[in-house]
C-alpha positions as MATLAB code, in Angstrom:
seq = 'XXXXXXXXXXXXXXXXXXXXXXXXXXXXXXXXXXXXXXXXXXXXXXXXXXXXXXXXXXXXXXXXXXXXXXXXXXXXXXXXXXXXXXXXXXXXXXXXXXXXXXXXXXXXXXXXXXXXXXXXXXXXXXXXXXXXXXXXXXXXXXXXXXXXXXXXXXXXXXXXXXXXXXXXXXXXXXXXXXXXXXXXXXXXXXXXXXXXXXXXXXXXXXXXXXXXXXXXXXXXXXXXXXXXXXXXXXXXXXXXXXXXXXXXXXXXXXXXXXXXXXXXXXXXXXXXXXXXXXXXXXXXXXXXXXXXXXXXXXXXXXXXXXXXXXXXXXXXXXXXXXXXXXXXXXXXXXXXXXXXXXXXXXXXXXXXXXXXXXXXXXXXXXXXXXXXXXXXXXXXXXXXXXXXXXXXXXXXXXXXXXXXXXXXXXXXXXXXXXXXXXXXXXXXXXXX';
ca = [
      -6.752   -3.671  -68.574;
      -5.109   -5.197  -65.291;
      -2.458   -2.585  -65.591;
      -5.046    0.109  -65.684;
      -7.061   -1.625  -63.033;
      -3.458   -1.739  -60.821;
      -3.008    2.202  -61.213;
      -6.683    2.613  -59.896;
      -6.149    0.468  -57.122;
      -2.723    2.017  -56.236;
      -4.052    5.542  -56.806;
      -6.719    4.918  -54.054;
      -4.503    3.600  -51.569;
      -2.182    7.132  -52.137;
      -5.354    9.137  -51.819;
      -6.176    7.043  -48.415;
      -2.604    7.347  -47.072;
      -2.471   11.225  -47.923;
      -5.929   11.525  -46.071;
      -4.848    9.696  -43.379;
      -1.466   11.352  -42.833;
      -2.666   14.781  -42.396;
      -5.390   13.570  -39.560;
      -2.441   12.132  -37.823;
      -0.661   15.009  -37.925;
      -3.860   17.179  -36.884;
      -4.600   14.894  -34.205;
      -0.665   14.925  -33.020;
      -0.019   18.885  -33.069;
      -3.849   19.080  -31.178;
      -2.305   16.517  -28.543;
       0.935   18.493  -28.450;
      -0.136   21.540  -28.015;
      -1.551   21.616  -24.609;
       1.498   21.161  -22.508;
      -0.251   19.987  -19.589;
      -0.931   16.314  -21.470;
       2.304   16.596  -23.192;
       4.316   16.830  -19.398;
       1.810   13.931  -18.282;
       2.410   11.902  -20.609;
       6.355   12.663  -20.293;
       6.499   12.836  -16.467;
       4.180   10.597  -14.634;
       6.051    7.296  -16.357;
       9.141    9.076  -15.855;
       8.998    9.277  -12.322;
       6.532    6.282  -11.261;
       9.168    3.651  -12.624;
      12.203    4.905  -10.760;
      10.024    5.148   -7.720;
       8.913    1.722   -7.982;
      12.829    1.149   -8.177;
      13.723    3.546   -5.837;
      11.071    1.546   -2.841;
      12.177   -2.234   -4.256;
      15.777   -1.250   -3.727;
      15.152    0.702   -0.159;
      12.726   -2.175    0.913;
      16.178   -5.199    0.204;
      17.975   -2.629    2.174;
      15.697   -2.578    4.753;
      15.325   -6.476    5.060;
      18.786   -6.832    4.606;
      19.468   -4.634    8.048;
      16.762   -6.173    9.309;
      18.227   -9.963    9.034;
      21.478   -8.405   10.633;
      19.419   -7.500   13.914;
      18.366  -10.675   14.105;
      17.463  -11.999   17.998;
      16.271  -14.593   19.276;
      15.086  -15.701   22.970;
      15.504  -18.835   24.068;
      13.659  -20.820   26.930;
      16.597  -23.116   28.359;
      14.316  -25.823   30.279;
      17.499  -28.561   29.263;
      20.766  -26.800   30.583;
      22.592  -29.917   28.516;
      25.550  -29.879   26.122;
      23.572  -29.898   22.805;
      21.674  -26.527   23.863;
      24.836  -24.479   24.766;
      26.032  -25.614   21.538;
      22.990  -24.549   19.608;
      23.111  -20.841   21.733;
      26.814  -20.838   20.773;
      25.924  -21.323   17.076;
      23.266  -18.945   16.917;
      25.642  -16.077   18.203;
      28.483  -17.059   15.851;
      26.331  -16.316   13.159;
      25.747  -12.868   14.486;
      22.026  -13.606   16.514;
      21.316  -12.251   19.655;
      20.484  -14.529   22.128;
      18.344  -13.351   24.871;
      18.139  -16.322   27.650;
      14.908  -15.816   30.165;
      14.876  -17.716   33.258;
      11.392  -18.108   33.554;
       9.853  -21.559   33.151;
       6.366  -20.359   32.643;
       5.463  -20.712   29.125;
       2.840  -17.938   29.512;
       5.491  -15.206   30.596;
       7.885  -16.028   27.477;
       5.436  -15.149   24.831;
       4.748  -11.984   26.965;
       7.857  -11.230   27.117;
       8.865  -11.836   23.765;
       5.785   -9.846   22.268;
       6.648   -6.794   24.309;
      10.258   -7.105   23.027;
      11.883   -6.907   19.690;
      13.249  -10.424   19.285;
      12.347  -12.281   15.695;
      11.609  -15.735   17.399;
      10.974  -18.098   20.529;
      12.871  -20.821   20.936;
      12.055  -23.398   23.304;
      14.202  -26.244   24.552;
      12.432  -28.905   26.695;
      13.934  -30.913   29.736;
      16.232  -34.047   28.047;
      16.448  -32.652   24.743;
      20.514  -32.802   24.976;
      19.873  -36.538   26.825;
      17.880  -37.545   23.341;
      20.138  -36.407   21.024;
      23.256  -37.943   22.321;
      21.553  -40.949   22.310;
      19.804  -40.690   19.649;
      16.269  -40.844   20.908;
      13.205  -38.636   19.322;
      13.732  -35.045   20.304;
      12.307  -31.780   19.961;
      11.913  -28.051   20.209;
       9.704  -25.590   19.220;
      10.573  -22.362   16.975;
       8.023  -19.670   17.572;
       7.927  -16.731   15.135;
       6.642  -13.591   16.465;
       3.705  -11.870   14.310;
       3.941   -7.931   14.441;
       3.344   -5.804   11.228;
       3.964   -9.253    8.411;
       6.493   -6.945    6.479;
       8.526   -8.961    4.556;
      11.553   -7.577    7.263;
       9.429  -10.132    9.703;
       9.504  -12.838    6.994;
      12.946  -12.692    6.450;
      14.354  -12.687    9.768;
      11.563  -15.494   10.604;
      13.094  -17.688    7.701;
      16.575  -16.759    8.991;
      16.159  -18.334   12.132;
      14.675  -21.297   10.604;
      16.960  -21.918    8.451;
      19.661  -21.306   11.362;
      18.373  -24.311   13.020;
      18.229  -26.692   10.468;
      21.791  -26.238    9.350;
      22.610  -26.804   13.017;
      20.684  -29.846   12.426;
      22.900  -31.223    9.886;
      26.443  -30.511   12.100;
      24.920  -33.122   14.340;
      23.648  -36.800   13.595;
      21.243  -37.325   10.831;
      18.066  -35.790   11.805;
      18.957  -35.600   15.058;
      16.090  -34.192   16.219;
      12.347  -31.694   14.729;
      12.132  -28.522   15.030;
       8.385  -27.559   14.928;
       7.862  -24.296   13.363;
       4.598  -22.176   14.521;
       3.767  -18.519   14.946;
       3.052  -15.928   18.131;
       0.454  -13.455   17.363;
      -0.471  -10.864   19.787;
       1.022  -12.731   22.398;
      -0.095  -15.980   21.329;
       0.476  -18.604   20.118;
      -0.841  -20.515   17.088;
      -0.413  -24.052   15.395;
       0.494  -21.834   11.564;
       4.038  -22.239   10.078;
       5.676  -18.662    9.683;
       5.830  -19.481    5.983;
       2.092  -19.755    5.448;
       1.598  -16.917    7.711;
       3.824  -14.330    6.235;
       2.531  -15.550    3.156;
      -1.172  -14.864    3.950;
      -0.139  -11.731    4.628;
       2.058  -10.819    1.717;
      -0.683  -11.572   -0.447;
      -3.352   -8.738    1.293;
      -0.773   -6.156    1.683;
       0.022   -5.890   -1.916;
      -3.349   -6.300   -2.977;
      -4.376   -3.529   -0.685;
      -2.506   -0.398   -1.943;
      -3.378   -1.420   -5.149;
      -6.923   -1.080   -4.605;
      -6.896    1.763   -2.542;
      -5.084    3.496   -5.319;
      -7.204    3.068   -8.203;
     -10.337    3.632   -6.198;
      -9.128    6.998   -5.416;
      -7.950    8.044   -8.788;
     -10.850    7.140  -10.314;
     -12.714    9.535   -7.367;
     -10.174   12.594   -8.306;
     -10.797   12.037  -12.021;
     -14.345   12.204  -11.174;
     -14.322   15.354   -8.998;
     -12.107   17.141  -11.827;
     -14.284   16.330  -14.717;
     -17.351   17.334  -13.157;
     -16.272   21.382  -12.682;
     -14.401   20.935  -15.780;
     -17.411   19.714  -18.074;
     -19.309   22.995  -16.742;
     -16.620   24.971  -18.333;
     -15.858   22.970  -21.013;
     -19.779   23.233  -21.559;
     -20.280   26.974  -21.311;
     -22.776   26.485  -18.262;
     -20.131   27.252  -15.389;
     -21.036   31.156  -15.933;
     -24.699   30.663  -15.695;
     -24.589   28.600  -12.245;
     -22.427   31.347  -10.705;
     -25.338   33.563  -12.065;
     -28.297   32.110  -10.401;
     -29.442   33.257   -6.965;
     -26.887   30.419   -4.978;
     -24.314   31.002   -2.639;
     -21.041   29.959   -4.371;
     -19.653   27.882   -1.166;
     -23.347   26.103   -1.648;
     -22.297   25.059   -5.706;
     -18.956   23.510   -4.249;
     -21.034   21.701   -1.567;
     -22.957   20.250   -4.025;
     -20.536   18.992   -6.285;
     -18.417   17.473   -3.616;
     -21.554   15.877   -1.862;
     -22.455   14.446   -5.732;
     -19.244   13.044   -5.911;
     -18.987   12.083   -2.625;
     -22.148    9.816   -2.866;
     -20.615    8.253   -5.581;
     -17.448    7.915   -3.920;
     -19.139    6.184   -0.993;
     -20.103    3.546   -3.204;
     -17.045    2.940   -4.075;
     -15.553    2.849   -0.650;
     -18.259    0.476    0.632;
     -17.787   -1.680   -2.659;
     -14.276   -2.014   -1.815;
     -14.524   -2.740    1.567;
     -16.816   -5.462    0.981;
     -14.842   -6.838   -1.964;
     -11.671   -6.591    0.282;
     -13.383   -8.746    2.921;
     -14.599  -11.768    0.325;
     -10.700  -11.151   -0.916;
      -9.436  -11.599    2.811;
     -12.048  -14.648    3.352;
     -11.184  -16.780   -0.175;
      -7.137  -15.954    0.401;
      -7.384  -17.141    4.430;
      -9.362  -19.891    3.580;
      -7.589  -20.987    0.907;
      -3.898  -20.756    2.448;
      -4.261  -21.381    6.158;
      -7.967  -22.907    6.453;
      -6.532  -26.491    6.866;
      -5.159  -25.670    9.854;
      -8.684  -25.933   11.569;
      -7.425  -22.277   13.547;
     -10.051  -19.856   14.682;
      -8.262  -16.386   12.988;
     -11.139  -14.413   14.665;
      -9.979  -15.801   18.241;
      -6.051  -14.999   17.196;
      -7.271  -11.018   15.657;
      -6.085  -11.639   12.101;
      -9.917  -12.042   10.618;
     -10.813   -8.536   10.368;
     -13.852   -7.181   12.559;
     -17.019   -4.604   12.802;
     -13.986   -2.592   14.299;
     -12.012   -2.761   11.544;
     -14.238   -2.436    9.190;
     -15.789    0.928   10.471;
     -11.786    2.453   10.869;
     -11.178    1.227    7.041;
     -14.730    2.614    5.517;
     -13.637    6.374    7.838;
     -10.451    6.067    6.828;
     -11.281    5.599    3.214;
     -14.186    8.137    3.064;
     -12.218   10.517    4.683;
      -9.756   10.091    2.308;
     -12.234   10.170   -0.693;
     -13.419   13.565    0.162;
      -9.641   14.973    0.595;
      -9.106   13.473   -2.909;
     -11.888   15.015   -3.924;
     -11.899   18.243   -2.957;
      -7.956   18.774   -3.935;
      -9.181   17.489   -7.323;
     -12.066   20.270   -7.664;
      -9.274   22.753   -6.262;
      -6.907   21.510   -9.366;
      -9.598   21.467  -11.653;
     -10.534   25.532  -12.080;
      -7.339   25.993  -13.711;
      -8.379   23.290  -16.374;
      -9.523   24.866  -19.738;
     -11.593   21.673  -20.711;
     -12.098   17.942  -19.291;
      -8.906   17.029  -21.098;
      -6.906   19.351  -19.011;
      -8.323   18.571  -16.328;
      -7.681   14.789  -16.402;
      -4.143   16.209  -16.690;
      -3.618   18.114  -14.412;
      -5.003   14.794  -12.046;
      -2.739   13.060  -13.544;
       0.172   14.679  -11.632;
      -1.436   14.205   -8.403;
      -1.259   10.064   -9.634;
       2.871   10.579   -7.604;
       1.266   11.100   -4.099;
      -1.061    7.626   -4.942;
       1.697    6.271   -6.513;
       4.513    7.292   -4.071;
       2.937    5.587   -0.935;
       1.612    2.760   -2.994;
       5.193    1.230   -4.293;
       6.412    1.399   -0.594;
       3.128    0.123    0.800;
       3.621   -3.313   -1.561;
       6.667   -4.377   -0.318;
       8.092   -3.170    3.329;
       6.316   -1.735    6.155;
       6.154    1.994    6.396;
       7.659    2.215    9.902;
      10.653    0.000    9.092;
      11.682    2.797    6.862;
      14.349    5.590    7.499;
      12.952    8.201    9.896;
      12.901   10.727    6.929;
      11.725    8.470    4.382;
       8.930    7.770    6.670;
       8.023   11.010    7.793;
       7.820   11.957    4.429;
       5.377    9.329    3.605;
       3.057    9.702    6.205;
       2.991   13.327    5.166;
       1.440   12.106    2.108;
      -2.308   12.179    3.390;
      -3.111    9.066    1.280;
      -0.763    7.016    2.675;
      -2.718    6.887    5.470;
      -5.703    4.468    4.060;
      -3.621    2.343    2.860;
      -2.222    1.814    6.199;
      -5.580    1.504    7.582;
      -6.031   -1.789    5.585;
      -3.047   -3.362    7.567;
      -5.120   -2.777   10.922;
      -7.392   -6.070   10.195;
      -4.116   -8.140   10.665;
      -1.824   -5.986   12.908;
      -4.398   -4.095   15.077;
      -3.043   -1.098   15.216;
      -6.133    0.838   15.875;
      -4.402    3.800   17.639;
      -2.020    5.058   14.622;
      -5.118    4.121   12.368;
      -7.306    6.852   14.483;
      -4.190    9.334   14.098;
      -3.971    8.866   10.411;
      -7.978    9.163   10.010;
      -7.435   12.726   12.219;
      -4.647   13.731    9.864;
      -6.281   13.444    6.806;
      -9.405   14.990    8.307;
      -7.409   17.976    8.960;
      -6.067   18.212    5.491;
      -8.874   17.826    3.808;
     -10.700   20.602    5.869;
      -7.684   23.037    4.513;
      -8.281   21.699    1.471;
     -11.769   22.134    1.045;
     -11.179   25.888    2.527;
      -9.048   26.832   -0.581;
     -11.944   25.416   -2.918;
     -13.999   27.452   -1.248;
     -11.633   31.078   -2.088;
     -11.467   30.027   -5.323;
     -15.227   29.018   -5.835;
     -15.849   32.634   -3.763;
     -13.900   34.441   -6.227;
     -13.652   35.186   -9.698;
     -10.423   32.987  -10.140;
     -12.663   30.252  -11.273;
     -13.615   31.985  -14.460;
     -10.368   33.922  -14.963;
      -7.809   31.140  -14.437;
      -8.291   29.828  -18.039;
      -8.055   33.027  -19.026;
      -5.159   33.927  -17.721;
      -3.225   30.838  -18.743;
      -4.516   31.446  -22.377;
      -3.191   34.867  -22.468;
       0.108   33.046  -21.557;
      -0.187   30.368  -24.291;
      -0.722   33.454  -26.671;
       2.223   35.290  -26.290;
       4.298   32.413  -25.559;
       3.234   31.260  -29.540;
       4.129   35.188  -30.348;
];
């Protein structure tokens, strides 16, 4: 009886297996045989990986050359023995040293802000007198503020840690050196570290967010058209009494609404983001980061929400372009997937060096990439670089105008019906 009962049981579990097999298979050769998801699938994780590699290792190589430039100017008030020595140290290890004569506090941070030194070092009167005799001394290491790439960082932490091995050549803790931060020509009571770190944090957030926001928009755009052929009910729009440029109007302005939602959503979640992470990191410090131009502003805020919209409805309309040579919504969401490289692309970069530290053709290249040019946006609540932010939102305007012109030939032709066709008369001698 149990035997019999066993041969039951086990002749059940064949009958599932076999059943199950052959939809696995079905589902597999369905899968397989559009080629569209079959090269997503292959090539998007193909390339997005050894990008990501590809801007790590460029972004080292960029903060490596970057801690190789390294100067520094110094404000001499002291003229003693102990500050030649520290000047001569600094250039044996490779720094620039860039001595101003000025004694005006005032006209050092100008100058240094208009120039491309890494730090400010200032050396008060008897700080030579103090250490030889071992009195309290001090000087003051000023870091200079300018994009908050990690370049910036690294030369900042250079310097610092320049001056505390000079430290040790001398007597033991022979004197502090108080480490704060110059920021658009100020300066301001923050250690570098904290600083750059403030930073760090936004600017990989950022891309991220900017990113997914507009993939999600493209995906969007491309479903939309192809659900109406997908659906059968593409033919019967273009049939009704409606100019055709009108249809594409009103799909983009759909999507667009929606989009804006997005955009605004994200520009208010990026400014509770930028409020928890500043006051969590560098609130102590009792600094007023709206006085210094790192809180972000109405200003900001209306060149990140143009930037972003603007950038939306390029996305957009390049999607709905893509999408009329989509069969169905699955090959549509395909074919957006290949566009995913020129989020991605900028993105990886974006996370971990600043865009203009780049090489000149590396960079050009990027900021041909019209979304690049959001995600630099983001940066302009901390650096307040309004004017490049304007040229990027003018860039991508202009793209997305020639965009939206070639949706319009292909809505205003009959390429919107006959591009599936065509490609299916491909498939079908291809499988011949």
């Amino acid at each position: 009886m149990m035997l019999l009962t066993s041969k039951r049981f086990l002749r059940r579990w064949l009958v599932l297996f076999k059943g199950l097999g052959n939809v696995i298979m079905k589902e597999v050769k369905e899968l397989m045989r559009d080629p569209k998801i079959l090269l997503g699938m292959i090539l998007v994780p193909a390339l997005m990986f050894p990008i990501m590699g590809f801007a790590i290792q460029i972004s080292m190589k960029t903060v490596e050359e970057s801690v190789k430039n390294i100067s520094v100017v110094v404000m001499d008030l002291d003229k003693g023995n102990v500050t030649d020595s520290l000047k001569g140290f600094l250039k044996i290890q490779n720094v620039t040293v860039d001595e101003i004569a000025t004694t005006n506090f005032d006209e050092a941070l100008e100058y240094v802000q208009e120039s491309n030194a890494t730090a400010l070092i200032v050396i008060p009167r008897g700080f030579s007198d103090n250490v030889t005799n071992h009195l309290e001394a001090e000087l003051e290491v000023y870091a200079v503020f300018r994009s908050g790439g990690m370049a910036e960082s690294a030369s900042s932490s250079v310097v610092n840690a320049l001056v505390e091995i000079f430290k040790r050549f001398l007597a033991p803790d022979p004197f502090v050196a108080h480490q704060e931060s110059i920021v658009k020509g100020k300066a301001v009571p923050i250690e570098p570290s904290a600083l750059f770190g403030a930073m760090m944090s936004q600017f990989i957030g950022m891309p991220m967010g900017v990113m997914i926001l507009l993939l999600l928009a493209m995906q969007l755009a491309a479903t939309s058209v192809a659900m109406e052929k997908e659906e059968k009910t593409l033919e019967t729009l273009l049939t009704l009494p409606i100019d055709r440029f009108t249809i594409l109007v009103g799909k983009l302005t759909g999507s667009v609404i929606v989009a804006l939602v997005g955009a605004v959503a994200f520009v208010v979640g990026f400014s509770f983001m930028g409020a928890s992470t500043f006051g969590a990191q560098i609130g102590a410090t009792a600094v007023d980061l709206a006085a210094i131009g790192l809180a972000p502003t109405i200003t900001t805020y209306l060149i990140l929400g143009t930037s972003l919209f603007v950038s939306l409805v390029s996305a957009l309309a390049l999607a709905v372009a893509i999408s009329v040579f989509a069969e169905d919504v699955r090959g549509a969401q395909a074919l957006v997937s290949y566009l995913t490289m020129l989020l991605v692309f900028p993105m990886m970069f974006m996370m971990f060096t600043d865009v203009y530290a780049l090489p000149f053709p590396l960079m050009v290249v990027l900021l041909a990439i019209p979304f690049t040019h959001p995600m630099l946006a983001a940066r302009v609540a901390f650096t307040g670089d309004y004017f490049m932010a304007v040229i990027g939102i003018v860039y991508v305007a202009i793209f997305t105008v020639v965009v939206l012109y070639i949706a319009a030939k292909l809505f205003g032709t009959e390429k919107i019906l006959t591009a599936r066709l065509k490609f299916r008369r491909f498939r079908l001698r291809k499988s011949k």
